[in-house]
C-alpha positions in Angstrom: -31.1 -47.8 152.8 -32.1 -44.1 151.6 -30.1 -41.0 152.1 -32.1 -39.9 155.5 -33.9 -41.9 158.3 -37.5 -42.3 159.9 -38.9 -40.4 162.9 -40.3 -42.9 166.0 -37.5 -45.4 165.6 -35.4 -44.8 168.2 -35.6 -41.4 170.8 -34.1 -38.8 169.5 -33.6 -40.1 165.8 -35.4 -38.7 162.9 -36.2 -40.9 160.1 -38.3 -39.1 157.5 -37.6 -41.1 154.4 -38.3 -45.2 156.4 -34.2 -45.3 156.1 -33.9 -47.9 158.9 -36.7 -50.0 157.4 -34.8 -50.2 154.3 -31.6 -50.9 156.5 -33.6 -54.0 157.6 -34.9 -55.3 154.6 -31.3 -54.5 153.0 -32.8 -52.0 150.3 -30.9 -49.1 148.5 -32.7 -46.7 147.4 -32.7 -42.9 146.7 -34.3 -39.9 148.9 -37.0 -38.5 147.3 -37.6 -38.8 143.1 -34.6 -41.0 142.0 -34.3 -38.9 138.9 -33.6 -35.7 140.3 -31.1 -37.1 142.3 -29.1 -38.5 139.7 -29.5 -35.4 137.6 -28.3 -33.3 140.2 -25.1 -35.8 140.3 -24.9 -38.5 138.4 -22.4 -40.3 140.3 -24.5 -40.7 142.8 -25.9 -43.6 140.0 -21.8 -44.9 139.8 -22.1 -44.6 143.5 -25.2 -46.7 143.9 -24.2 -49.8 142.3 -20.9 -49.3 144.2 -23.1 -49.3 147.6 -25.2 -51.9 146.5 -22.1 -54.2 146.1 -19.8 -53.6 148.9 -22.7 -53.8 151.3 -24.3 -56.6 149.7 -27.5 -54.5 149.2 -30.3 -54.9 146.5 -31.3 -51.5 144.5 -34.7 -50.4 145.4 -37.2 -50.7 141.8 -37.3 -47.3 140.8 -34.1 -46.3 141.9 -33.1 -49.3 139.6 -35.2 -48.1 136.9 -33.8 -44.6 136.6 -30.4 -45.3 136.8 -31.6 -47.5 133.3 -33.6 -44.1 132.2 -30.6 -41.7 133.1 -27.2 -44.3 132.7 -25.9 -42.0 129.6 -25.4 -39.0 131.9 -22.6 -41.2 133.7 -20.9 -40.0 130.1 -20.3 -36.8 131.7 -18.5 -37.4 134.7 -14.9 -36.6 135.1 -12.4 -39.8 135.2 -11.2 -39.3 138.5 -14.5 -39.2 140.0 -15.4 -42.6 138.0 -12.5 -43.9 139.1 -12.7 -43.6 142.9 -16.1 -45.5 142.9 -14.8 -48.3 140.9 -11.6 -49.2 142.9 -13.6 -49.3 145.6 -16.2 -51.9 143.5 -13.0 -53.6 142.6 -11.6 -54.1 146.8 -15.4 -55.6 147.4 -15.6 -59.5 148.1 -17.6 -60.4 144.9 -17.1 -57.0 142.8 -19.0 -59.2 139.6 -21.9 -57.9 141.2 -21.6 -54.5 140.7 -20.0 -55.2 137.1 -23.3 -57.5 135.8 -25.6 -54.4 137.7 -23.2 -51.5 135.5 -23.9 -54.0 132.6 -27.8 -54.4 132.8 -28.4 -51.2 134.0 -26.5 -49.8 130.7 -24.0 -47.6 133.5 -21.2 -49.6 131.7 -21.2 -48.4 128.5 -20.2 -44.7 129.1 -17.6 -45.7 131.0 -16.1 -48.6 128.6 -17.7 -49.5 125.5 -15.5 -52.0 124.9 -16.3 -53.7 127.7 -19.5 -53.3 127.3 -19.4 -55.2 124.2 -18.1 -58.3 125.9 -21.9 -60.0 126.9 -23.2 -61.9 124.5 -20.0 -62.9 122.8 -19.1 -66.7 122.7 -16.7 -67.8 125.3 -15.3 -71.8 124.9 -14.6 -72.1 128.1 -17.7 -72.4 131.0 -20.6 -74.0 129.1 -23.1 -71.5 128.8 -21.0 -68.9 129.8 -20.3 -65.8 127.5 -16.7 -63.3 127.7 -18.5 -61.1 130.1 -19.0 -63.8 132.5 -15.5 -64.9 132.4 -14.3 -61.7 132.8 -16.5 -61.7 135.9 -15.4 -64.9 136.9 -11.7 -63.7 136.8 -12.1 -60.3 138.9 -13.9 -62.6 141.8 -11.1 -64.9 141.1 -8.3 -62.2 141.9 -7.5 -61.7 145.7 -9.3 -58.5 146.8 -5.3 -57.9 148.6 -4.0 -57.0 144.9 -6.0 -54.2 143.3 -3.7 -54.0 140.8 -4.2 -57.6 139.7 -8.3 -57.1 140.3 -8.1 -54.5 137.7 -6.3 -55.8 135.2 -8.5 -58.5 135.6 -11.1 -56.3 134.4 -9.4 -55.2 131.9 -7.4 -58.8 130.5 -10.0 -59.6 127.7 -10.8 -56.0 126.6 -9.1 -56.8 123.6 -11.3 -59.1 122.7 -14.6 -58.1 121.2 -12.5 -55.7 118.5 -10.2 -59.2 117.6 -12.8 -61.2 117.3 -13.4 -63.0 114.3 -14.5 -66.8 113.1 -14.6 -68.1 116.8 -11.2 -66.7 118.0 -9.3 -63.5 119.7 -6.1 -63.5 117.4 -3.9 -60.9 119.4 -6.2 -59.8 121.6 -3.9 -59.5 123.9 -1.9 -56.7 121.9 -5.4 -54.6 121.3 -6.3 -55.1 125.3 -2.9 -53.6 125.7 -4.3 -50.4 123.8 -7.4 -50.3 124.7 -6.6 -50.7 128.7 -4.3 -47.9 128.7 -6.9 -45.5 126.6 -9.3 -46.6 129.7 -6.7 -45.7 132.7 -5.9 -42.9 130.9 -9.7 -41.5 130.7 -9.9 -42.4 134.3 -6.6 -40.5 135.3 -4.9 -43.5 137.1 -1.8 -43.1 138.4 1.2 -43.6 135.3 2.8 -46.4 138.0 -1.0 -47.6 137.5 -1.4 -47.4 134.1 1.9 -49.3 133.0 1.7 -52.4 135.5 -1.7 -53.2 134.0 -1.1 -52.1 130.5 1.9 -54.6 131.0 0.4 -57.6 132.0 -2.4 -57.3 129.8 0.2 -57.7 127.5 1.8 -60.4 128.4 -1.4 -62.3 129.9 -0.9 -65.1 127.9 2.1 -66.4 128.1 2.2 -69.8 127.8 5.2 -72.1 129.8 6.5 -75.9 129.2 7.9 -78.2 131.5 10.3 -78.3 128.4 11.5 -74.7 129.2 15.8 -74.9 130.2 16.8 -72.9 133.4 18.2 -70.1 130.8 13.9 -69.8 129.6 12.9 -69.7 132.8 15.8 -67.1 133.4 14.5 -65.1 130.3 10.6 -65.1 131.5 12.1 -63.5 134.9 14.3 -60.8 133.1 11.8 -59.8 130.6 9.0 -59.7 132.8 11.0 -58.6 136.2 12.4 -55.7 134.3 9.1 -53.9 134.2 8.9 -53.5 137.8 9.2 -54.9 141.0 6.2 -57.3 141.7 4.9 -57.5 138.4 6.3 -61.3 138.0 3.8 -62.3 140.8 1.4 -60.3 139.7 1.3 -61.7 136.5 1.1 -65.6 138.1 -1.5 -64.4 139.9 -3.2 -62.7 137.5 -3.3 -65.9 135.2 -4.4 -67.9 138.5 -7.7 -66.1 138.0 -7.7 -66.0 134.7 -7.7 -69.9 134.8 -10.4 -70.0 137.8 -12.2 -67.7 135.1 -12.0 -70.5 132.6 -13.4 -73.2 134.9 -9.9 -74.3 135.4 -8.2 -75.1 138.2 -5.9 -72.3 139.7 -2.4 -74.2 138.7 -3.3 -74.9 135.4 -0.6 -74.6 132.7 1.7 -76.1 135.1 2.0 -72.7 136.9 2.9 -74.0 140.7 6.2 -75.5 138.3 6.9 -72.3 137.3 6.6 -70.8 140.4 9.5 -73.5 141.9 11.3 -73.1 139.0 11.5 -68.9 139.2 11.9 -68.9 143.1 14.9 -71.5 142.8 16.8 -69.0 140.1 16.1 -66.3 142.3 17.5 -67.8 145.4 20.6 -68.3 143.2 21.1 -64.7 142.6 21.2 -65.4 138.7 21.9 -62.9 136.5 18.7 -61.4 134.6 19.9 -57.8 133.5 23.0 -55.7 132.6 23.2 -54.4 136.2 24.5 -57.8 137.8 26.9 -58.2 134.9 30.4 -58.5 136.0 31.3 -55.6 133.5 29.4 -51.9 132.8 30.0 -49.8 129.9 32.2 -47.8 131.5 34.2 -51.2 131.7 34.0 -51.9 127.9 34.9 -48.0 127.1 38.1 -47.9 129.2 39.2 -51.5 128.2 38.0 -51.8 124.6 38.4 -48.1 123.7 34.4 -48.2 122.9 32.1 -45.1 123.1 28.5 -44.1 124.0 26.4 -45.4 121.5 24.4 -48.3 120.1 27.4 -50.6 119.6 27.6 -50.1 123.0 24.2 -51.0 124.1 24.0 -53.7 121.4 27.9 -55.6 123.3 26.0 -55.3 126.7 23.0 -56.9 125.8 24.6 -59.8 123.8 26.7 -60.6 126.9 23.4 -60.6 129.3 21.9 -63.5 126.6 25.0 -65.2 127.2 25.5 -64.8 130.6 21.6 -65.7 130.8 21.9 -69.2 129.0 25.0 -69.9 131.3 25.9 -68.3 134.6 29.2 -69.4 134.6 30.3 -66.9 132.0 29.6 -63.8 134.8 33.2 -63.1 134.7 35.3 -59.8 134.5 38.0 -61.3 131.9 35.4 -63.7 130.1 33.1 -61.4 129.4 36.0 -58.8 128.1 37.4 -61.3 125.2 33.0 -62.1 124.6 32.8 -58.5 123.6 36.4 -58.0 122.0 35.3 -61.0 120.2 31.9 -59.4 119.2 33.9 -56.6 118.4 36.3 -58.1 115.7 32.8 -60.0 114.4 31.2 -56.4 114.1 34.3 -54.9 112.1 
């Protein structure tokens, strides 16, 4: 499909660069000399593959060939700009083929090196598959509905090529952590953005038991509920593709038990976090005589583990002689 149309098609239609033939035979490909064009704007190259993908189009030779020639100019662009063409990538029903087209057409590189890195590197999961192609494998793998979850697909694993060393990724998941909020910063993505995928790159590999109590499970909610509404599911979902990216099935790790488990504590109304607590600071300062401060903090937090590990201790007076208790222990 070029940027104009043919004359003779249809009455009244001009078509001087074949545009409807190209429509036909499902062809991208610039107007006039490809190179010009993408020197002009070299989005339009970001914008190409983008194209390409979401209508399931194939890239026209020399089209193809200068984005190759002119991909380092893509090093120029703004992050917003970048960033507009790739969540719409991202939302497309098989976005991996826009990623491996970035990737061999070298457009990737100037806007992540790091993930750029990731072909080529050994991946023991899919047999002959390297880290790029299960990073592919996981974006297809995330529900086009979630683009937060599509993104931090992308960006899971980017911690991997800087950790990795004698076959294996030791805290890769720390470095992605880094490195994917260096990349959503460059690209300007909203903070809201930025910290739901910064967080469960973070915490993408948790790993759960069918050993774990009710207070584990009750832990997992708090620590990872506390970051923000959604991003429990989020994460689930996240390592749903991440196992579909590993040639696993979907529930692997024992993940539809963890679901059960986390929708049954929160049908309960458990508590997972100081503000369910039968008692506030305010309680322990006018009862206990305590004051703003650490102390504080450190009382309110000990009684949420307890109350945590056994609901039944959510009470007004119990939880006053816990922290009078913790009290005489801190004196």
């Amino acid at each position: 499909m070029a940027w104009g149309a043919r004359a003779g098609a249809a009455p009244g239609l001009v078509d001087p660069y074949d545009g409807i033939a190209d429509v036909e035979g499902r062809l991208l490909r610039a107007v006039g000399e490809p190179a010009e064009r993408f020197e002009e704007d070299a989005l339009r190259m970001v914008r190409a593959v983008r194209l390409a993908t979401t209508l399931e189009f194939a890239i026209e030779p020399a089209t193809r060939a200068a984005l190759v020639t002119h991909a380092a100019l893509v090093g120029h662009l703004s992050g917003e700009r970048i960033a507009a063409e790739l969540d719409k990538l991202l939302a497309a029903q098989t976005p991996s083929i826009g990623l491996r087209l970035m990737s061999e057409t070298g457009l990737l590189a100037p806007i992540s090196s790091e993930l750029a890195r990731q072909p080529g590197i050994p991946q023991n999961k899919v047999p002959g598959e390297d880290l790029w192609d299960h990073t592919l494998r996981t974006v297809d793998a995330a529900p086009s509905s979630r683009p937060v979850v599509r993104l931090a697909a992308l960006l899971h694993d980017i911690g991997k090529p800087a950790t990795f060393a004698e076959g294996h990724f030791l805290g890769h998941e720390s470095a992605g952590a880094a490195l994917a909020g260096a990349f959503l910063d460059r690209l300007r993505e909203p903070r809201s953005v930025r910290e739901r995928v910064v967080t469960l790159v973070q915490h993408h590999m948790f790993s759960y038991e069918a050993t774990w109590s009710d207070a584990a499970v009750r832990r997992f909610i708090g620590k990872i509920g506390a970051l923000g509404q959604g991003a429990l599911d989020e994460l689930l979902t996240l390592r749903e593709a991440d196992n579909l990216g590993s040639g696993l099935p979907a529930g692997a790790g024992r993940l539809d038990e963890l679901r059960v488990r986390i929708a049954a504590e929160l049908a309960a109304e458990v508590v997972l976090d100081r503000r369910r607590l039968a008692i506030d600071g305010e309680d322990l300062k006018s009862e206990l005589g305590l004051s703003e401060g650490p102390l504080l903090g450190r009382i309110l937090d000990d009684l949420l583990e307890r109350v945590i590990g056994d609901p039944a201790l959510n009470d007004r007076p119990t939880l006053l002689l816990l922290a009078q208790a913790m009290l005489a222990d801190d004196g």
